[in-house]
C-alpha positions as CSV (number, residue, x, y, z in Angstrom):
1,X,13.6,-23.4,32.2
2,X,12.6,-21.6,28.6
3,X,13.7,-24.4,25.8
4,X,14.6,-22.2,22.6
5,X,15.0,-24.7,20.5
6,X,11.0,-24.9,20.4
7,X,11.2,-21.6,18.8
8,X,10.9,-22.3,15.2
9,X,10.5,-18.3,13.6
10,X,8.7,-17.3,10.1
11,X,11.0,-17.7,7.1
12,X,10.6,-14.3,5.2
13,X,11.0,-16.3,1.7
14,X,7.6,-17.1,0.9
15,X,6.6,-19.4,-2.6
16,X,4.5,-17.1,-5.1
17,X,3.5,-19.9,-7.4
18,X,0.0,-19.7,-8.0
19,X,-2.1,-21.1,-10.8
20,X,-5.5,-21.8,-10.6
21,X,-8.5,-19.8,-12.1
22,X,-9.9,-19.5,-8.3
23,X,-7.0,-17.1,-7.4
24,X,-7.9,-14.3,-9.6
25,X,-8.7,-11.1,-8.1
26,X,-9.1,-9.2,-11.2
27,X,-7.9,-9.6,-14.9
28,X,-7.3,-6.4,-17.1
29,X,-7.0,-6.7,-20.5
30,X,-4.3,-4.1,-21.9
31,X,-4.9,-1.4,-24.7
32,X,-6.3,2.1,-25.4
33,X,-9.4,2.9,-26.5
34,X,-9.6,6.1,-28.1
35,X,-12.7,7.8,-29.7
36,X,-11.7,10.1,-32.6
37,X,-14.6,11.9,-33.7
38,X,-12.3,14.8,-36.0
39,X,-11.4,11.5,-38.0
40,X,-13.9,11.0,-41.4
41,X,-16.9,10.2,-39.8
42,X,-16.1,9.6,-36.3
43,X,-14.3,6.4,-35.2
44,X,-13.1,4.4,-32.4
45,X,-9.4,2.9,-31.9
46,X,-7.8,-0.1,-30.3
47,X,-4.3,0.4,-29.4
48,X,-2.0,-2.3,-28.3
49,X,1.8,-1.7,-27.3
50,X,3.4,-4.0,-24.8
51,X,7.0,-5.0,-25.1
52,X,7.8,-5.8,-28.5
53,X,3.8,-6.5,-29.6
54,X,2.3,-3.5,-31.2
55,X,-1.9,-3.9,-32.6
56,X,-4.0,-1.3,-34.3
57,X,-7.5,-1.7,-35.3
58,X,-9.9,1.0,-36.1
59,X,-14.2,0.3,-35.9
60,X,-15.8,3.0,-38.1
61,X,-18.9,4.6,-36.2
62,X,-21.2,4.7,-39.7
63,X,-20.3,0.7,-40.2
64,X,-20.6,-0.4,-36.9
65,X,-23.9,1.5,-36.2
66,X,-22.9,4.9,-33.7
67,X,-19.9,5.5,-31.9
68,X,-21.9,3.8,-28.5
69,X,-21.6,0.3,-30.6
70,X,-17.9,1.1,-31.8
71,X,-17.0,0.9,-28.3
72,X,-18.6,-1.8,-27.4
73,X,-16.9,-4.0,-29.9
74,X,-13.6,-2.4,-29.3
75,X,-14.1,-4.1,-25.5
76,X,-14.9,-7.1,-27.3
77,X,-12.0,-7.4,-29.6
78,X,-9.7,-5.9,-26.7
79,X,-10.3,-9.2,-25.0
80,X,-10.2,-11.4,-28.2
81,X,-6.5,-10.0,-29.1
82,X,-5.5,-10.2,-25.2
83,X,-6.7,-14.1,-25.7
84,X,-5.4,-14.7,-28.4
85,X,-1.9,-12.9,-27.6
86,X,-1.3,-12.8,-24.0
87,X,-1.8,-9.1,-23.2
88,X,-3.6,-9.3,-20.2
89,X,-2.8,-8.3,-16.6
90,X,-3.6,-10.8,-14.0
91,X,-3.3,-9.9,-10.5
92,X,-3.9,-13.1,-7.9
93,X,-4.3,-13.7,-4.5
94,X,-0.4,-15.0,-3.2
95,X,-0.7,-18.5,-2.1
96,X,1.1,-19.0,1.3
97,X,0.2,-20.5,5.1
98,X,-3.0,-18.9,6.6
99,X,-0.7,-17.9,9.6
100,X,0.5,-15.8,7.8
101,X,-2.1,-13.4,6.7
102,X,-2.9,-13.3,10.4
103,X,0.2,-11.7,11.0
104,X,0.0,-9.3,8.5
105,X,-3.2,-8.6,9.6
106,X,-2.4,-8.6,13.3
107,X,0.2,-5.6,12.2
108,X,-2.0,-3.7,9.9
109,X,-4.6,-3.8,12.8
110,X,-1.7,-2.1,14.9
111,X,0.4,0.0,12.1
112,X,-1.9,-0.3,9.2
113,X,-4.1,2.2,7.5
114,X,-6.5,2.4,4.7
115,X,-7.3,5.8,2.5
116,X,-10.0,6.3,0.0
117,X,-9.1,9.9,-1.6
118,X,-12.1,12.2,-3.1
119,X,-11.5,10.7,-6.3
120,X,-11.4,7.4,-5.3
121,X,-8.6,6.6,-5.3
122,X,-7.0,3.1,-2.7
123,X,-4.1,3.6,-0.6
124,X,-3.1,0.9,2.1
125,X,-0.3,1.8,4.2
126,X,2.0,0.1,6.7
127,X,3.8,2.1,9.0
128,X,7.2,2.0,11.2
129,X,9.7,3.7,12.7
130,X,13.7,2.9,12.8
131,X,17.6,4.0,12.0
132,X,16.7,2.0,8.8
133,X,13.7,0.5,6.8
134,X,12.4,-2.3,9.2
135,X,12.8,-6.2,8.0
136,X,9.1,-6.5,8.4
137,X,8.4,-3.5,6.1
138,X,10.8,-5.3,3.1
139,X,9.0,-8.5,4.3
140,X,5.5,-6.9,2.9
141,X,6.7,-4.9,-0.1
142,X,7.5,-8.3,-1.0
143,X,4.8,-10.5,-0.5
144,X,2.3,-7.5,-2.1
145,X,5.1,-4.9,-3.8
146,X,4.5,-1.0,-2.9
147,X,6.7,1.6,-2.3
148,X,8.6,2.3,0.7
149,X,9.1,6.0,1.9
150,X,11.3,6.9,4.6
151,X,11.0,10.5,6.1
152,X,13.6,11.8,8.5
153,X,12.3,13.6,11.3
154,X,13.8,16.6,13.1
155,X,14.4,15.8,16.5
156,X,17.9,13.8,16.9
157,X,15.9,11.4,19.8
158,X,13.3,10.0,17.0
159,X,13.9,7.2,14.9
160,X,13.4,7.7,11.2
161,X,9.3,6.9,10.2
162,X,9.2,4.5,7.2
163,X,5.9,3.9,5.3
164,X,5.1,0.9,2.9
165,X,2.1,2.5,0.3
166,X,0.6,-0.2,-1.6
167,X,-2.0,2.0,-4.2
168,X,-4.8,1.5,-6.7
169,X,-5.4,-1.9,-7.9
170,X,-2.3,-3.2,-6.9
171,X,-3.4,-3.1,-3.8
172,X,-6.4,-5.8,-3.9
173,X,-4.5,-8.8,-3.1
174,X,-3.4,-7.3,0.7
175,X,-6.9,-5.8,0.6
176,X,-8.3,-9.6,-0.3
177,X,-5.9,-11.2,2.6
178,X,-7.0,-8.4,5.2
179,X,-10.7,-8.7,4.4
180,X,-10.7,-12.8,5.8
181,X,-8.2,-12.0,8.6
182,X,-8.1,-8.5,10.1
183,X,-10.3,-7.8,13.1
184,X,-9.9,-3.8,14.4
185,X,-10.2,-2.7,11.0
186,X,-12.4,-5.6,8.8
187,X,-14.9,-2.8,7.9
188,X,-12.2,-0.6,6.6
189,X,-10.8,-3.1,4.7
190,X,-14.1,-4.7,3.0
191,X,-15.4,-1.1,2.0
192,X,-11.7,0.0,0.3
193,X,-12.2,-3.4,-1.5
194,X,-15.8,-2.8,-2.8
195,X,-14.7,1.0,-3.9
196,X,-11.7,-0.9,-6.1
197,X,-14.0,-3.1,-7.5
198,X,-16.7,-0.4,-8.7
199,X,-16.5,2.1,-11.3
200,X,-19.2,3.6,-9.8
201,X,-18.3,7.6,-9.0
202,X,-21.4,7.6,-6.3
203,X,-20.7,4.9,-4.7
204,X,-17.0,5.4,-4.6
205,X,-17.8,8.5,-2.6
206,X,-20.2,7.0,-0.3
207,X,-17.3,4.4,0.7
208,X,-15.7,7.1,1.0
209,X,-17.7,8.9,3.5
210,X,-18.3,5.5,5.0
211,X,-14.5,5.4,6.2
212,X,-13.9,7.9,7.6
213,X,-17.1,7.7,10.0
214,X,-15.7,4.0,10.5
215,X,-12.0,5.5,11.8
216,X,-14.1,6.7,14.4
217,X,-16.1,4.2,15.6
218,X,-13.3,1.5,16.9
219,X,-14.9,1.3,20.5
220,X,-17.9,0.0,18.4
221,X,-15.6,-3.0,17.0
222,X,-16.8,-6.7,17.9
223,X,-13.7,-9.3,18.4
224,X,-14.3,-12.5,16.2
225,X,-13.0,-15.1,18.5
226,X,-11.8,-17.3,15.7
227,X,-9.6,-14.9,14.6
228,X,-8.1,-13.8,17.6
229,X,-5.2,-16.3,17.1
230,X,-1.8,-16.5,18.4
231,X,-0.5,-15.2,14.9
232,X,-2.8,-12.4,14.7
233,X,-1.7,-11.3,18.1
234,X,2.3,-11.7,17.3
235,X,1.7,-9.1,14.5
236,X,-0.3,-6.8,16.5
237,X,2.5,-7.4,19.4
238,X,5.2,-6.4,16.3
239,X,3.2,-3.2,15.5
240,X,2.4,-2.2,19.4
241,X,4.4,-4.4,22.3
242,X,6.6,-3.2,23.8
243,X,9.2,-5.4,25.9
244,X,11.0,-4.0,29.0
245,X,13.4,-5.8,32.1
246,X,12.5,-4.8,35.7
247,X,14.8,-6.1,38.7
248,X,17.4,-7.3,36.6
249,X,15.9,-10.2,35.4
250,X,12.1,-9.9,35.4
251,X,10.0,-9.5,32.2
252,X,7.6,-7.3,31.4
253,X,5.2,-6.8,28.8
254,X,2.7,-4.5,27.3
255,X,0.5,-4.2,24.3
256,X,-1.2,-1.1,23.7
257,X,-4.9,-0.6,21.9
258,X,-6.0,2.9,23.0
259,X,-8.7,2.9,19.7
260,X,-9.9,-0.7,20.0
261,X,-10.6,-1.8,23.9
262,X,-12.1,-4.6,23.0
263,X,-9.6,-6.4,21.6
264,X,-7.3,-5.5,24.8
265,X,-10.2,-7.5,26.9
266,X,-10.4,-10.4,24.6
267,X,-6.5,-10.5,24.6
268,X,-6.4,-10.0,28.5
269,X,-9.2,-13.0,28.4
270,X,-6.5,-15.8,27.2
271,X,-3.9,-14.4,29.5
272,X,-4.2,-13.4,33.0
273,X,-2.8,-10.1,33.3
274,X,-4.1,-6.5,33.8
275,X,-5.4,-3.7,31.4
276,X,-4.4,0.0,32.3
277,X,-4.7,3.2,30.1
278,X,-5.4,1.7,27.0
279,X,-2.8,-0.9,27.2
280,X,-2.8,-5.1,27.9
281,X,0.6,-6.1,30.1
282,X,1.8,-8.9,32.3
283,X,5.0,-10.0,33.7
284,X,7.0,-12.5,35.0
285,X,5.5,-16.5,34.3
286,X,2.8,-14.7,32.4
287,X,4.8,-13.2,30.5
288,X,6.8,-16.2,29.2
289,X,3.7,-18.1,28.1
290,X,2.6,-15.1,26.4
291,X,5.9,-14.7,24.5
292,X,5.9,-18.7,24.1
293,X,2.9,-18.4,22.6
294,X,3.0,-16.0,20.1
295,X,6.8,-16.0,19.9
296,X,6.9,-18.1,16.5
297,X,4.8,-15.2,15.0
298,X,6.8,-12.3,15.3
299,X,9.0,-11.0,13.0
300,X,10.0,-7.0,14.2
301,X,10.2,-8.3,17.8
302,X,11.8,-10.9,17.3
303,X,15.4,-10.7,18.7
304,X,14.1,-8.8,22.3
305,X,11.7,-11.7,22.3
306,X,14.0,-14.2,22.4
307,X,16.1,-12.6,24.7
308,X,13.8,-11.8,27.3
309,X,12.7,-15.8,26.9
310,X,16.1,-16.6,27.6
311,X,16.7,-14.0,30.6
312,X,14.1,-15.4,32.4
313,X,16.0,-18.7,32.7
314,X,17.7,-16.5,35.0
315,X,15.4,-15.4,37.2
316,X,15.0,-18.8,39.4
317,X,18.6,-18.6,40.2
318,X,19.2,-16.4,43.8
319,X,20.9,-13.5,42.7
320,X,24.4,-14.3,44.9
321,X,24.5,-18.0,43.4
322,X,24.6,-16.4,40.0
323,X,28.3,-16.7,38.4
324,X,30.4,-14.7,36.5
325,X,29.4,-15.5,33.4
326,X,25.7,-15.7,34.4
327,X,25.9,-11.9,35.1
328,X,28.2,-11.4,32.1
329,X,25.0,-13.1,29.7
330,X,22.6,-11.4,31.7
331,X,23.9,-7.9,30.9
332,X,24.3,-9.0,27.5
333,X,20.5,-10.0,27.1
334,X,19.4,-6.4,28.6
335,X,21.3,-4.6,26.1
336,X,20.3,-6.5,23.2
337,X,16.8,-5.8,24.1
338,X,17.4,-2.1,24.4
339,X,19.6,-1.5,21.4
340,X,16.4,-3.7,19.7
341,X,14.0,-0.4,20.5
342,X,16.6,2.2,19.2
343,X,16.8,0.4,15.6
């Protein structure tokens, strides 16, 4: 028999505090730099509105030697004043359990994408479907922020498609979790990282260019062992399992990869069961120890998983010795797994 009290899930309330130097992924200082050359001789500006703290300071190009040099010590004194007064923006990497950012990267892997536009320009998306914005989307939005986006789509039968965009610079700290944790799309992740980071318009294209030959290139992907853990593979079983009853009481489960193969084999290599058409499945006693095992790690899943764990304390009782009230909570498992899907 299944024990369910072994099941300890993920709390979605994660601590943000964070305070060491180490954490920084970027600092930028706030402030407009303006050159004005229509103004006397040609100056530079420094402008500095946040809240209620306003700064103005103005470096003459004939007194600080050419306009090149008035810009150069408008940086400088940029960073003096954001010192001095607090006006910088600090984005840091979010400080929380490393089983964590295998599951996120798990589901990225799955329902993830990254974009790098022809201006260069960072989008990372997450994406799924539902009657309403899934928990595991709201989960994300607020570990990294973003913007959630729901579209409706035309046929009655399909759920609603919901999209968590995380864009620009604001996206680093997901980008800086993914790059130590993802394994299907690593590459992707590293290059939209390095783009971020440069202001270089050349090499911002050739990342860009680099992309999109990667997106088609997943057969090529190597597995890293290490991080083919039991939380990486309950986020990519959030993103693309799939959970279904046969005989009443049997489990059965599938995982699909179609674009990365190689992380079905490594997955099948842990857990004895077969791969067919793109897709990782098992059943039965497999099946429980695969759900067992990455059970604590789910999040969208969660409530078929723990049903199916607990219908298979069914399945070593002979049909005709079952009671009333076994067949009663047996029907009531099966439907809570399929009203799960239609959510």
């Amino acid at each position: 028999m299944t024990s369910l009290t072994k099941l300890k899930f993920v709390p979605i309330v994660i601590n943000f505090a964070i305070s060491s130097e180490d954490n920084i992924l970027y600092r930028e200082d706030k402030g407009a730099i303006n050159d004005r050359p229509n103004v006397g001789y040609g100056q530079t500006e420094l402008v500095v509105v946040t809240g209620n703290f306003k700064y103005y300071k103005a470096f003459t190009w004939s007194k600080c030697g050419g306009a090149e040099r008035a810009r150069t010590m408008a940086e400088a004194h940029r960073k003096e004043i954001a010192d001095k007064y607090g006006t910088s923006k600090i984005i840091r990497s979010v400080n929380y359990p490393v089983y964590i950012r295998s599951m996120i990267a798990g589901f990225f892997d799955g329902d993830g994408h990254v974009s790098i536009s022809k201006s260069g320009h960072v989008t990372v998306g997450f994406n799924q479907s539902g009657t309403i914005v899934p928990e595991i989307l709201q989960f994300y939005k607020h570990l990294y922020g973003g913007d959630i986006n729901s579209r409706q789509l035309k046929k009655a039968e399909h759920r609603d498609k919901h999209m968590l965009y995380i864009c620009g610079r604001q996206a680093l700290p997901v980008l800086y979790d993914l790059r130590r944790s993802s394994i299907i799309k690593r590459e992707q992740v590293s290059i939209a990282y390095q783009c971020i980071m440069s202001a270089d318009v050349k090499f911002r294209e050739e990342c860009r260019q680099r992309l999109q030959i990667l997106k088609r290139q997943y057969h090529l992907v190597e597995v890293i062992p290490e991080l083919l853990t039991n939380a990486y593979i309950g986020g990519l079983f959030d993103a693309e399992g799939c959970i279904y009853i046969m005989n009443t009481t049997c489990v059965y489960i599938s995982l699909t990869q179609k674009s990365g193969p190689n992380i079905l084999t490594a997955i099948n290599n842990k857990w004895d069961g077969i791969i067919h058409n793109g897709a990782f499945s098992c059943q039965a006693a497999n099946a429980e120890v695969f759900l067992l095992s990455i059970g604590v790690y789910t999040i969208q899943k969660r409530m078929q998983l723990l049903a199916a764990l607990e219908l298979r304390n069914f399945s070593s009782i002979h049909h005709r010795r079952r009671t009333l009230s076994d067949i009663k909570r047996i029907n009531e498992l099966r439907q809570v797994i399929n009203d799960e899907k239609v959510k």
